[in-house]
C-alpha positions as CSV (number, residue, x, y, z in Angstrom):
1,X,51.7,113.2,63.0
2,X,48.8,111.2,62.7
3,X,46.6,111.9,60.0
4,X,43.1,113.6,61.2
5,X,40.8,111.3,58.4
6,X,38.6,109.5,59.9
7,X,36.0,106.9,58.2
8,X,32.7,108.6,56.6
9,X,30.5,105.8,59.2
10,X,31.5,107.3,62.3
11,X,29.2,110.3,60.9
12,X,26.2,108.4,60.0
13,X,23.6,111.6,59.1
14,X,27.0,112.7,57.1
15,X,27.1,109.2,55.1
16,X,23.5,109.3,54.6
17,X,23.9,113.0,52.9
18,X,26.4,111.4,50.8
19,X,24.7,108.1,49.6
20,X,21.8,110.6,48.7
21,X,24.3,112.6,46.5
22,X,25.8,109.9,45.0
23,X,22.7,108.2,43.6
24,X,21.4,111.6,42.3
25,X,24.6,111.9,39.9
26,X,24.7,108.6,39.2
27,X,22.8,105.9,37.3
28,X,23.1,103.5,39.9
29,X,19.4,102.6,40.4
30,X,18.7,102.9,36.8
31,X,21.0,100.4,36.5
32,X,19.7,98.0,39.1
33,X,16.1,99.0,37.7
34,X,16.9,97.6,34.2
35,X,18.4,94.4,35.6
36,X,15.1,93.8,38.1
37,X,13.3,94.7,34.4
38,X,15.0,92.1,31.9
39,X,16.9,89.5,34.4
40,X,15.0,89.1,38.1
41,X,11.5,87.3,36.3
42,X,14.2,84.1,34.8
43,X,16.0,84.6,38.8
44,X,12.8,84.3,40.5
45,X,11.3,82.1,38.2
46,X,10.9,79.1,40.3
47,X,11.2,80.3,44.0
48,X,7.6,80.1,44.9
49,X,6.8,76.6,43.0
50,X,3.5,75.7,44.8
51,X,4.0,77.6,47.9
52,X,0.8,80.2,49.4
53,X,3.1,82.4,51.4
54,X,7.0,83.3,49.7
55,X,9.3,84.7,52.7
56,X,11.9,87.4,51.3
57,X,14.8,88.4,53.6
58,X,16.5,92.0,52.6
59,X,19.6,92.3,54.0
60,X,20.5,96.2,54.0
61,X,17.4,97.2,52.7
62,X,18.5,100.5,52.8
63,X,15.1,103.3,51.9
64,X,13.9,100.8,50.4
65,X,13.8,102.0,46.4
66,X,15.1,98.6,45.2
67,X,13.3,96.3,47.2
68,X,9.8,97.4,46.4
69,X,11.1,97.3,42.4
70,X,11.8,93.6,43.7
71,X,8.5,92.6,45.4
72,X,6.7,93.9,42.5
73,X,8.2,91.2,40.0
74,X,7.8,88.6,42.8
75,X,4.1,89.7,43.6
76,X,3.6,89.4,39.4
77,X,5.1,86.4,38.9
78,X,3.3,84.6,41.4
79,X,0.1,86.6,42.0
80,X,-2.1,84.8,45.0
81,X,1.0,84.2,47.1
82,X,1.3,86.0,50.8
83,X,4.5,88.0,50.4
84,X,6.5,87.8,54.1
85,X,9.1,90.8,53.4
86,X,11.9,91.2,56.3
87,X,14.1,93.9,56.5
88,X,17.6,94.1,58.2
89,X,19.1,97.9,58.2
90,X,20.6,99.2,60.9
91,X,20.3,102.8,60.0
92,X,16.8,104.0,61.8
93,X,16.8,107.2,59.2
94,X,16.8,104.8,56.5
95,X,14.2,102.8,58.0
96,X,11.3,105.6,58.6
97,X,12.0,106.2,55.0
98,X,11.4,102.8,53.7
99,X,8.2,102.6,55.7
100,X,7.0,106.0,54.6
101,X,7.8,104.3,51.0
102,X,5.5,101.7,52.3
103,X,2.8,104.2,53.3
104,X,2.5,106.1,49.7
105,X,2.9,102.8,47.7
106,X,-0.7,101.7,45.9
107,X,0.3,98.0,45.0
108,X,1.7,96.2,48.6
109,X,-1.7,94.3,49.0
110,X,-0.6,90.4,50.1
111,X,3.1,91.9,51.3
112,X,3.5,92.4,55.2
113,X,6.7,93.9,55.9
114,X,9.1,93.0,59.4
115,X,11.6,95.5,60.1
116,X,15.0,94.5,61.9
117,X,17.0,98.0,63.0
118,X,20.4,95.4,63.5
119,X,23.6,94.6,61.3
120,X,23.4,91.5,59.2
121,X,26.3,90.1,62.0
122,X,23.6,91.0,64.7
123,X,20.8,89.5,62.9
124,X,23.2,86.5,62.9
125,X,23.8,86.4,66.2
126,X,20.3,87.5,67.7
127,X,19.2,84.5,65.6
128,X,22.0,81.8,67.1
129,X,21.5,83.0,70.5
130,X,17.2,82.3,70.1
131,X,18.3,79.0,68.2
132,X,16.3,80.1,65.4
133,X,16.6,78.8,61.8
134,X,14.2,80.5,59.4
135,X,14.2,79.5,55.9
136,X,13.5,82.0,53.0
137,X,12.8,81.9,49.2
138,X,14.3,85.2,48.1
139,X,17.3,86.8,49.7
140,X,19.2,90.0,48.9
141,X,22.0,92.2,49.7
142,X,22.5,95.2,47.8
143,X,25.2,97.0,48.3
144,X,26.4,96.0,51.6
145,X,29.0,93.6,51.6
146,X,31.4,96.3,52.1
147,X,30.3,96.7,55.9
148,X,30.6,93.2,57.1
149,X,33.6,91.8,59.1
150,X,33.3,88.0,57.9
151,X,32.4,88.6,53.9
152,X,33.0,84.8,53.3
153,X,31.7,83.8,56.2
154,X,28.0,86.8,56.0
155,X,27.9,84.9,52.5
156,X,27.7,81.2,53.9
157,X,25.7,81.9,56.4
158,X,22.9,83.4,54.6
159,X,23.3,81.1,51.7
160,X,22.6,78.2,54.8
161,X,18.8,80.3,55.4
162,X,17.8,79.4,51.4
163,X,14.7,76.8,50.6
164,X,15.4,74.6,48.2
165,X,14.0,76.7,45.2
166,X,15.6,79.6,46.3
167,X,18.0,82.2,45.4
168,X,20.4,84.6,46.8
169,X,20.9,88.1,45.0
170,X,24.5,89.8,45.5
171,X,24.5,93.2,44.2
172,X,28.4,94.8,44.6
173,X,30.3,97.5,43.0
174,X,32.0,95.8,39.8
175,X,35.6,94.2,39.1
176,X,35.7,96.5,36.0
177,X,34.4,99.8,37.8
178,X,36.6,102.6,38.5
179,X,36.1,101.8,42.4
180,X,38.4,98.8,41.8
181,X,41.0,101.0,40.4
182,X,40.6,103.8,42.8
183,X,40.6,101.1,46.3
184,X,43.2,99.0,45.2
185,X,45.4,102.1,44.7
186,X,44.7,104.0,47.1
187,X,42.5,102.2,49.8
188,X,45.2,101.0,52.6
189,X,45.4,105.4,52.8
190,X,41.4,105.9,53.9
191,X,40.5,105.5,57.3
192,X,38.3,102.1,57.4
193,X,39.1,101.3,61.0
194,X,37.1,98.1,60.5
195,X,34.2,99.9,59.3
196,X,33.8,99.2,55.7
197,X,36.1,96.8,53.6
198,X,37.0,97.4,49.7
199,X,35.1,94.5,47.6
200,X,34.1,94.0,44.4
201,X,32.6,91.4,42.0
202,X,36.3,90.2,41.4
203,X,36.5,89.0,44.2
204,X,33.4,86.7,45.1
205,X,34.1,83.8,42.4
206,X,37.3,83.0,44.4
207,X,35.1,82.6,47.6
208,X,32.0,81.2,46.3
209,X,34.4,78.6,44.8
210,X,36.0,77.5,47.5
211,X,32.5,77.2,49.4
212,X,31.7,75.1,46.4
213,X,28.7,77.3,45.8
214,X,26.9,77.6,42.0
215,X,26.4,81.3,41.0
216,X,25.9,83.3,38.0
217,X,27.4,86.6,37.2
218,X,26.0,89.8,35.1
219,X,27.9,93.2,34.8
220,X,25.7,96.3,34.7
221,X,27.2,99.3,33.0
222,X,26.3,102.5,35.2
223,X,28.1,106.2,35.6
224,X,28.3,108.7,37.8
225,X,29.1,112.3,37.1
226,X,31.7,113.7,39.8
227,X,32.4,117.3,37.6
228,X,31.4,118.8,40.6
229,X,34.6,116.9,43.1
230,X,36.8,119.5,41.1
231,X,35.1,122.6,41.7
232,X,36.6,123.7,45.5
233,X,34.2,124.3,48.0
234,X,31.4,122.9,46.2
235,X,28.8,121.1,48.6
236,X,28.1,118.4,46.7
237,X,31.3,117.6,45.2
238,X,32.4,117.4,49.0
239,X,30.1,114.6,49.7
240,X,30.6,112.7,46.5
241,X,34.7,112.7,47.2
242,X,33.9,111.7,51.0
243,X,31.5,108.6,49.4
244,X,34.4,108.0,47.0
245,X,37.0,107.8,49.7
246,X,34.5,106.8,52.6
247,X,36.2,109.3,54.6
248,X,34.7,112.1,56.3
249,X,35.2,115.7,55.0
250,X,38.1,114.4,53.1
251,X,38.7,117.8,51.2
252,X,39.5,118.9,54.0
253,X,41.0,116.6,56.2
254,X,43.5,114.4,53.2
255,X,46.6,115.4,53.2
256,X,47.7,117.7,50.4
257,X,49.8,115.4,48.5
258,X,46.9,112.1,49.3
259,X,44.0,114.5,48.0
260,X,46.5,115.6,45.1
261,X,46.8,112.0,43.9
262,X,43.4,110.5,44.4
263,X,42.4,114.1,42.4
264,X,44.5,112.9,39.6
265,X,43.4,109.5,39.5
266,X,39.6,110.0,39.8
267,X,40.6,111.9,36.1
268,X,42.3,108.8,34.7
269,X,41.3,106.4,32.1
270,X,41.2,103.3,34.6
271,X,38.4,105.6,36.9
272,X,36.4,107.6,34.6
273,X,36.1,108.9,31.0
274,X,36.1,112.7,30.2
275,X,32.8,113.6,27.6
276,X,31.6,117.0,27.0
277,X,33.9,118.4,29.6
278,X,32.3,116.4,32.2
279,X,34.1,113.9,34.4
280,X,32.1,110.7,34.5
281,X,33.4,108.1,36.4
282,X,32.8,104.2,35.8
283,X,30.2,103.0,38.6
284,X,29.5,100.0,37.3
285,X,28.0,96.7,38.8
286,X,28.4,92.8,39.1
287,X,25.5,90.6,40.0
288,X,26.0,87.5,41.5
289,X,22.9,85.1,41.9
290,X,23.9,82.3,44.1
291,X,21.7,78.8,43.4
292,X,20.5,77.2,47.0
């Protein structure tokens, strides 16, 4: 009989519920925060050499948290510029949020902000079908390689937009994290239906090297406590397991002996460490800065 699991995007309020979950328990942000902190000034150091306006292309900009952490070092490090910030996120719940972000912010002066409610593969094609070729000095994708088709091809063709000076900012869950442990095991039993594909920092060296691309890496340390995925019927533990597994309601839906396992492993060494008699499980991240 065919399993009822079905992927955590066909429910999109659902996912959202879930991401929000997720980055309360974990130290995800805190994470990215400390890298935009002590690495993004030497990243950005040079992408706005002598240039009055500096054009910055988020690519699933999400609410928007990170990116305004982002425009803040750009806007310091090169004061008088005009900041030209476009967004691509194809989530419209996620959008009103960023701009309300936008709204209560104090410090956006010299930023004008373009929103694009599209995939990065529509962006792509929207922009081959108008024959359009816009360069940019900054571009970023956080988090979202994972909901491509093409990763490869996503990466060379946003790598093709960069200026000369510029940069391009890869964000993904890391090689080492307890998400490579957890998807290599156990992804081919999730229901991805083309949705989402399992990626991690291990495995972008391989195709930035054979596009003959220069890159940097940087591993982040960040943790996420999932105590509450073992306590059945609790709300939250339900959405963390369904972002863990992006599979909707999948304490309910997994089969016994598949929620069983993945139970077992999210407990294991190789996913998470046990401290306190809390389960915390490794959510760290690889940065990959990608030279023009």
């Amino acid at each position: 009989m065919a399993s009822p699991m079905r992927s955590l995007l066909a429910d999109l309020d659902r996912y959202v519920q879930s991401f929000r979950v997720f980055l309360e328990r974990s130290t995800e942000h805190q994470s990215m925060q400390e890298f935009v902190e002590r690495h993004l000034p030497d990243v950005i150091a040079s992408i706005g050499n002598g240039k009055s306006t500096i054009n910055v292309l988020s690519v699933g900009g999400g609410a928007g948290e990170m990116d305004l952490q982002i425009l803040s070092k750009i806007r310091a490090r090169y004061p008088g510029a005009t900041i030209n910030n476009d967004v691509i996120e194809p989530s419209a719940d996620q959008i009103s949020k960023y701009k309300e972000r936008v709204a209560q912010a104090s410090n956006l002066e010299n930023i004008k902000f373009t929103w694009h409610k599209e995939t990065a593969n529509e962006y792509e094609s929207r922009m081959n079908a108008e024959k359009k070729t816009k360069k940019w000095d900054f571009i970023h994708m956080i988090q979202m390689l994972y909901y491509v088709k093409d990763i490869p091809a996503t990466i060379r063709y946003f790598h093709s937009l960069l200026e000369a000076q510029a940069k391009l900012l890869i964000i993904l869950v890391s090689g080492k994290s307890g998400w490579e442990t957890l998807w290599k095991k156990y992804g081919p039993s999730f229901p991805l239906e083309d949705l989402c594909s399992y990626v991690s920092s291990a495995d972008l060296p391989r195709m930035l090297d054979s596009a003959g691309l220069k890159y940097q890496l940087y591993e982040l340390p960040s943790h996420m406590d999932i105590t509450s995925c073992f306590s059945e019927g609790d709300k939250d533990g339900e959405l963390l397991l369904d972002f863990l597994t992006e599979t909707l309601d999948f304490a309910k839906t997994a089969p016994p002996e598949l929620k069983h396992q993945v139970m077992e492993e999210l407990r294991k060494p190789g996913c998470s460490e046990i401290r306190d008699g809390k389960v915390f499980f490794n959510n760290s991240l690889g940065v990959i800065v990608v030279e023009p």
